[in-house]
Steps between C-alpha positions, in 0.01 A plus 500: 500500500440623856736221668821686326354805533470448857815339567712758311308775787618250782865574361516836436350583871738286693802626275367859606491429856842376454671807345289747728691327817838527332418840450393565833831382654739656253318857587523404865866390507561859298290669752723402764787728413314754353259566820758644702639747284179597376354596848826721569434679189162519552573673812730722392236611252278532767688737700578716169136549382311597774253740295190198441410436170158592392344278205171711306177257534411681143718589212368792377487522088456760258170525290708416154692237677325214343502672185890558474526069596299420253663757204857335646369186361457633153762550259486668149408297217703533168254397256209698645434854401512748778324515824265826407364314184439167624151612608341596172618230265441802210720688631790255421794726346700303250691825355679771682202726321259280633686531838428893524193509386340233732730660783355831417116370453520333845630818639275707353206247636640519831519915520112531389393231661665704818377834352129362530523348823675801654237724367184314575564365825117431648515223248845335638408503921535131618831354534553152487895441460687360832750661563337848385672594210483856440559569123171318417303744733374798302734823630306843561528722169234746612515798624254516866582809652398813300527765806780737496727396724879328550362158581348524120838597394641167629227278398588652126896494535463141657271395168783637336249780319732762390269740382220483745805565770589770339213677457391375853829680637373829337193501642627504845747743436210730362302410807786618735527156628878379585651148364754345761834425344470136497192481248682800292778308494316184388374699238727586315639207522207355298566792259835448415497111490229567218592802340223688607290241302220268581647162493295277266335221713534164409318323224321864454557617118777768466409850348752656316486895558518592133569870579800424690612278239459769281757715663742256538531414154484920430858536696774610337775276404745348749882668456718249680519256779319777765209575236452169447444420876255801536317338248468227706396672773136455633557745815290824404605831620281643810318196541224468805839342679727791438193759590383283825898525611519891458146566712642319735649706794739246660693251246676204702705288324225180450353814230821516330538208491164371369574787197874381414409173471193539288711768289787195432250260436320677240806640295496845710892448595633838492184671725580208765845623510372872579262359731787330675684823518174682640489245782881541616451875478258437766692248666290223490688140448344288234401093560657243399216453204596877365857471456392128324336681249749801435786194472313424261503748319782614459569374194234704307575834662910513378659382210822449604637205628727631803249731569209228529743325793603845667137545528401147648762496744399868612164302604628276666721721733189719540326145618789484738510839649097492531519149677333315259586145494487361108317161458504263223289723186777815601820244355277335215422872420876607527587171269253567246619852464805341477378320144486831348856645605710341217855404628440608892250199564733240465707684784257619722263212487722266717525753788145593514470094508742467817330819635203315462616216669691664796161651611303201522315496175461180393488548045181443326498293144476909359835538672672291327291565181659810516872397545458252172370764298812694617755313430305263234415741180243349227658493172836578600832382252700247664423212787391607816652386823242266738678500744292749715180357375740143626504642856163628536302170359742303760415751810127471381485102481193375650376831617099557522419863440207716503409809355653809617562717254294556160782443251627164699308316203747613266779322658432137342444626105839720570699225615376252234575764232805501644595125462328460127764778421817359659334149360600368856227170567621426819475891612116452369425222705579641825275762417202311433565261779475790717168593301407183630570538908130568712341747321711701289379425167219751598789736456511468167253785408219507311406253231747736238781480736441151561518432087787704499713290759350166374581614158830566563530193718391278230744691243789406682429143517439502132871622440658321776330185603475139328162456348383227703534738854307814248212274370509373942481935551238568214232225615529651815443858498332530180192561521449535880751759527608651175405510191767585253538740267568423086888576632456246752365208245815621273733448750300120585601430122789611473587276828327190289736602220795507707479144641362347221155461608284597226293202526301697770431792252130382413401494865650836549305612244157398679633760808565735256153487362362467851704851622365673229832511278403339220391867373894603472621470182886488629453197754323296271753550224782403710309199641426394089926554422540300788300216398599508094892554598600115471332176432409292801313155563184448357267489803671824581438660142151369543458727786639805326291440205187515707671761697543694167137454347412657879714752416336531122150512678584790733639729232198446249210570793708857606489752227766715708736210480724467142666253358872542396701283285717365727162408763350341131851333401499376891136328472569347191801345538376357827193348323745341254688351783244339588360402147193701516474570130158672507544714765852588351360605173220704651810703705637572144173616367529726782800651386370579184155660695736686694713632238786309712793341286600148580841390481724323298604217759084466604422446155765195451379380853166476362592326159710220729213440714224475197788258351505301797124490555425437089280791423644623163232709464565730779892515398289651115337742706784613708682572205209687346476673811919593513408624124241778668717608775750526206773351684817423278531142696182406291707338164706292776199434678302343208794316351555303841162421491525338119777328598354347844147474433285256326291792267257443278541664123244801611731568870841445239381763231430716802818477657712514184365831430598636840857324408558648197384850603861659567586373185208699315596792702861500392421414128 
């Protein structure tokens, strides 16, 4: 063994040497003609670049660096349940139910788990993450200064202690000390972002102030659209924020600002109006945050239409004439205003779009969230036109966003809605393939806006897409991404139905159990019609029997669930199919425990298959049991049976007297 061993080495290493000289002189002879133009351009180079080049000895990384390599590596995993549950392997959703109430359990861990740390922090003092991460450090909740004086003030604005500022405030007015501007102003800034309320820290329990509830309920009726928005309204009149403004001797416009914001975001719309008044009476010029908020509106404070767009486009000229350069929230403001001007948006909205664009302002996903609900109504009569939604997917095409504005994770669920309605598959494609570009899908919203687009996703491709390519779709996202709705099975069976697979029915059946569907009465009564429609093979109508006496099991152990005839008449005539005699007869016990009335076509199913399977003396007792329900199809029921069964004298007297009971009736 080592001689050929040995010899086949000897060959290999002086064919090697061989080739390697062959190559040598092939490169060489190339080299030749290539040297001299080489060194010309090499000098040419030479004499452009004279600035040296500097190569780093170290590469310099950032601390999550690693981290991001290795999560590059991992992809998502279809048939695993989502990334916050795979932890605790009891907190493994399998229903949409199940879904919100782990979600909110973990959450609700989380917030007093941070509640506890925050407030006891001598226990919590070593740190051993690297990097530090700062959300697992315990954050300073108490209160260490109790003197009287303005550096208290900011410890208690900073811990975002609305009440203790306010009351701290007073106190140095009372002691004649002076506040500078800037902590006033940060003030009431805290006071209008909460409403002159202490905001509820997290995972600490909420207190409802019953006495305030009280009064709320004791208001009078709303009359109208304006009433109804005051009742809305959570802005109190002469709150600490509108009494710290008036002491104060010198208003600048950061004040009227912090106040006509806080006024528009807690329903207050018409006072932030006055209050804009008040400051261009003094001529101050508002930022571009105020005139945000006022754009916003507008909408609430007229009722008019063409008076809603004089009044935005009097803002903006203001914005012009004070200098103040609009950004990106100022046109998604103007466009959502726009929603709620009837027959003006779909005019406007295109300029304020090339305005938009002629100043730099690259959209946001709420931008064009906006335009499609312009132009793209819910519910209206008649198809809608895609060819704007056409032009904006194509402009969009392999774009990676990030978040910019708060309603840019409305976009996807719009557009989607938009091609379930116009039924347009191709349309919904492009849209989820640019779900799928870098991170975008963490646009989608939260985990109802993500049901909602994946729902309506999975909808279309129910109506529009072979089965093969929707059963491809459902094993994917379901249940790592969605879980779908009773609406969402119905449309999965009516796509079975469709192309004629309802050979998958019994397995659909198991995901309906495991979602938690099997409690709707509708779903499972179309998935029983489905299976009892026609007659198929008989492995197949083995698997909707046993489908079926699942069926039977899950309506007798839930009392809220009833039987109807039709689910009954389903179940039986399934069983029959499959020449379950036993179980059959027990389902037409049922009916008569149910006070359910079986049919004339079940009953002569039932007689075939007891002729077929020789049991006369179940065909006896249907007939005796035709006779109770008083059916007039029992005479024709027991004569068949006389004249195909083999009856003893006892089962013939019994069935004659059945037969000849019309014939009594009419003597």
């Amino acid at each position: 063994m080592a001689a050929p061993c040995r010899h086949v080495g000897h060959h290999i290493k002086r064919n090697g040497r061989f080739l390697r000289i062959n190559l040598d002189q092939l490169f060489a002879s190339r080299g030749l003609r290539w040297t001299s133009a080489l060194q010309q351009q090499g000098e040419e180079v030479h004499e452009e670049s004279k600035e040296p080049i500097v190569i780093p000895r170290k590469k310099s990384w950032s601390s999550e660096a690693v981290l991001e390599a290795l999560a590059s590596t991992v992809h998502r995993d279809p048939t695993a349940y989502p990334y916050q549950f795979q932890d605790d392997p009891y907190l493994s959703p399998r229903t949409s139910s199940e879904f919100k109430l782990f979600s909110l359990s973990q959450e609700s861990g989380r917030a007093a788990a941070k509640y506890f740390v925050s407030n006891n922090p001598k226990f919590f003092t070593k740190d051993f993450a690297e990097p530090h991460i700062p959300c697992l450090m315990p954050e300073s909740v108490t209160l260490r200064l109790e003197e009287v004086s303005e550096e208290a003030l900011k410890e208690r604005i900073t811990l975002r202690k609305v009440s203790a500022a306010v009351e701290m405030y007073d106190q140095l007015l009372q002691a004649g000390t002076s506040v500078s501007m800037e902590t006033t102003q940060e003030l009431l800034d805290l006071i209008c972002l909460y409403c002159d309320k202490n905001p509820v820290q997290e995972g600490a329990p909420e207190v409802e102030d019953a006495e305030e509830a009280g009064e709320e309920t004791k208001r009078r009726k709303p009359k109208g659209r304006r009433a109804a928005d005051h009742l809305r309204t959570s802005w109190k009149e002469n709150n600490n924020a509108e009494r710290i403004f008036n002491l104060l001797p010198e208003k600048d416009s950061r004040c009227y600002s912090a106040l006509i914001r806080g006024m528009v975001k807690h329903g207050a719309y018409s006072k932030a109006f006055s209050l804009y008044t008040d400051l261009l009476n003094n001529r101050l010029s508002a930022d571009v945050h105020t005139f945000n908020a006022l754009i916003s509106a507008v909408p609430d404070v007229r009722d008019k239409f063409n008076e809603r767009w004089d009044l935005i486009t009097e803002l903006l000229n203001q914005m012009n004439e004070q200098k103040v350069r609009p950004n990106l929230l100022t046109f998604n403001s103007v466009l959502k205003a726009l929603r709620r001007c009837g027959f003006l948006a779909k005019t406007y909205a295109p300029q304020t779009l090339n305005e938009m664009k002629a100043l730099g302002i690259a959209p946001s996903l709420a931008t064009y969230d906006h335009i499609l609900a312009v132009f793209y109504k819910s519910g209206s009569s008649g198809p809608n036109n895609t060819d704007i939604i056409q032009d904006m997917l194509t402009e969009l095409e392999g774009t990676s966003f990030t978040c910019r504005d708060p309603h840019d994770v409305y976009f996807f669920s719009s557009a989607m809605r938009i091609c379930l309605d116009s039924k347009d598959l191709e349309l919904g494609y492009k849209v989820h393939s640019l779900v799928e570009v870098g991170d975008n899908w963490r646009l989608l919203g939260d985990s109802y806006q993500q049901s909602v687009y994946y729902g309506r996703f999975f909808s279309l491709l129910c109506m529009m897409e072979h089965i093969d390519v929707v059963l491809k779709w459902y094993s994917r996202i379901i249940p790592s991404l969605y879980y779908p709705n009773p609406q969402g099975m119905r449309d999965l069976l009516q796509a079975l139905d469709t192309d004629g697979r309802l050979d998958l029915l019994p397995t659909i059946w198991k995901d309906i159990k495991t979602l938690g569907h099997d409690n709707k009465v509708d779903l499972v009564e179309e998935l029983l019609s489905l299976m009892a429609r026609e007659e198929h093979s008989p492995e197949v109508q083995e698997s909707f029997a046993a489908c079926a006496l699942d069926v039977k099991s899950v309506f007798d152990g839930r009392s809220s669930m009833e039987w109807s005839t039709s689910s009954l008449s389903h179940v039986t005539t399934l069983l029959l199919r499959a020449n379950k005699l036993q179980q059959a007869w027990d389902m037409l016990l049922l009916f008569k425990a149910k006070n359910r009335v079986p049919s004339e076509v079940l009953l002569n199913n039932f007689l075939s298959v007891c002729q077929s399977s020789g049991a006369p003396k179940r065909a006896v007792e249907l007939v005796q049991l035709a006779a109770a329900f008083c059916l007039p199809a029992t005479p024709v029921l027991a004569k068949t049976a006389l004249a195909e069964f083999q009856l003893t004298d006892e089962q013939r007297s019994i069935l004659s007297e059945f037969e000849a009971a019309p014939e009594k009736e009419t003597e």
